[in-house]
N, C-alpha and C positions, 0 to 999 in steps of 0.2 A: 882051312875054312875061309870063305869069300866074308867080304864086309856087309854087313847089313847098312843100306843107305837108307835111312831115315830122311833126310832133311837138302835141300841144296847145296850146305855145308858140305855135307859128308861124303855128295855126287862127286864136286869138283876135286874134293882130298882126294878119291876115291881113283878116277878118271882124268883127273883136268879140266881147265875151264872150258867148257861149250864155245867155238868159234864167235867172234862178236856178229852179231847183225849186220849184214850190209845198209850202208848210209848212205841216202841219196842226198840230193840238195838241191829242189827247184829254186833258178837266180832267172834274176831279170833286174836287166840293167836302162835306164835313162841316159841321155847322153846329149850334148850339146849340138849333134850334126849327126853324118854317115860315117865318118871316117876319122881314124887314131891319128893317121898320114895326113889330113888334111888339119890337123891340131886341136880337132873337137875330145871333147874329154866326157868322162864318169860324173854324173851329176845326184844320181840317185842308183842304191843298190838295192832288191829285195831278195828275201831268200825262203826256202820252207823248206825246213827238216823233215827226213821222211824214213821210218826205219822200223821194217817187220808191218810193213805196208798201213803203217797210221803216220799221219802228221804229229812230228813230237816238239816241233820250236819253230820259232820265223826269228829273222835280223832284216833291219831296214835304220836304211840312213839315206838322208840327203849327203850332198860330200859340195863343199865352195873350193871349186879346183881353178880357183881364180880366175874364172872365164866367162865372159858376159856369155848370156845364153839367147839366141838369136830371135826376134819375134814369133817366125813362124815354127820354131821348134818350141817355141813356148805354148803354140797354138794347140800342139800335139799332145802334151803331157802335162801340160798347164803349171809348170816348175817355172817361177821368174827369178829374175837376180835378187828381188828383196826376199824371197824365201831361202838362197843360198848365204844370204850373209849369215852368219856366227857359227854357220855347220861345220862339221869339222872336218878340217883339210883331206886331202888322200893321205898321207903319210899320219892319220890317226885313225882315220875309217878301216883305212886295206889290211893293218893288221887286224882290228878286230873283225872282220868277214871273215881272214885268214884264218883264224881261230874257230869259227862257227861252222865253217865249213870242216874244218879237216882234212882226212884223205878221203872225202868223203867220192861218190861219183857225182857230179856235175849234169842237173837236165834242167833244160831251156826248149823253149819255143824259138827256134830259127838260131840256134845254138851258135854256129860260128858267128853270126854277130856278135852277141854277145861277148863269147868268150873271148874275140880280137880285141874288143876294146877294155875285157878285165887285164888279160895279159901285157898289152903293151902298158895299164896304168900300173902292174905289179914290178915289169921290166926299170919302169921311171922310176920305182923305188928301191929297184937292185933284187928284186923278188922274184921268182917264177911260179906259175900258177900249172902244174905237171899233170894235174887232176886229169883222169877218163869225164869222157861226156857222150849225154844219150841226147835225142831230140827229139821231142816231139814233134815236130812241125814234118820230118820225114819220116818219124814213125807212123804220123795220123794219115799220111800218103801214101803208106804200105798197107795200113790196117782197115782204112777208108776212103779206096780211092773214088768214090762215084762223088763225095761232096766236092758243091760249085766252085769251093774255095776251101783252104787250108788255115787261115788266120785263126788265132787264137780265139777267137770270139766265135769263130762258126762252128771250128770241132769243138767250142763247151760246150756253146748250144743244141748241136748234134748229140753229142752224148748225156747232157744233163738238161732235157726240153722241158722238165717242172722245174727248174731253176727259176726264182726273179731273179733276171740281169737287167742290171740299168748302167751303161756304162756312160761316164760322163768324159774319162779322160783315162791316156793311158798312164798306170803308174806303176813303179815296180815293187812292191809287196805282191799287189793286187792280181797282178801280173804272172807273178811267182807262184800265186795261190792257186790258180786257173792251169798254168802248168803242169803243177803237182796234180792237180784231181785228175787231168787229163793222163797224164803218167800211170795215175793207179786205177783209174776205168780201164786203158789201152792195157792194164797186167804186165805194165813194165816192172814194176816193183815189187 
């Protein structure tokens, strides 16, 4: 005679656990310059959970990777050095993102950016960051190529045109947020 499943319980005794969800993780990262090589560093991380196609968590830190941060990149994302003092260093930020993240998959807006400059801060702490990644930025190039431009701001606005957007400056939650809904409009997720 077969088991009567009644309950969740009694599926998984039954069968086994149901495969876990796949976990994505929109990041976007701040940064003191363009480049790892040229000594610019991690100054802010955001991130959004995203699993079974709902946002389930966000992480966001500034990080004082003891590095003055340059007027005109200040211009950009509006992070100054009095905002980085007391945040907490890379070697207490990177493990907790490390954590939030998981094995999760990794999508970004212009992704190799990004991930060059998470990787080489993970490497500075003897870490490796091994994570798959998707991108938007060449997904929305595949899935929409007639828009004038590709920036994060014109495929939201492209895909979400009753949105209020008022952007004042770039920041990475914010960032992360705009990525993610772009991800799961384009049916990445």
């Amino acid at each position: 005679m077969r088991p009567i499943i009644r309950t969740r319980q009694d599926a998984i005794a039954a069968v086994g656990a149901p495969p876990q969800a796949e976990r994505f993780v929109a990041i976007d990262v701040e940064t003191t310059g363009l480049s790892p090589r040229a000594g610019h560093r991690v100054i802010e991380i955001g991130a959004v959970a995203i699993e079974e196609g709902h946002i389930v968590g966000e992480f966001a830190t500034l990080i004082d990777a003891g590095v003055s941060v340059p007027y005109a990149v200040q211009a950009i994302h509006g992070i100054t050095d009095a905002m980085l003092a007391g945040q907490p260093r890379p070697e207490e930020a990177l493990p907790l993102f490390s954590r939030f993240i998981r094995e999760s998959t990794l999508i970004a807006h212009n992704a190799p950016f990004d991930l060059r400059f998470l990787r080489h801060e993970f490497a500075r702490l003897g870490l490796g960051l091994p994570h798959p990644h998707r991108c938007t930025l060449a997904l929305s190039r595949h899935r929409l190529p007639r828009l004038a431009d590709h920036s994060l701001e014109t495929v939201y606005r492209h895909l979400f045109p009753e949105a209020d957007f008022l952007r004042q400056s770039h920041r990475a939650l914010e960032d992360a947020r705009l990525a993610a809904k772009i991800w799961l409009k384009l049916g990445g997720g």
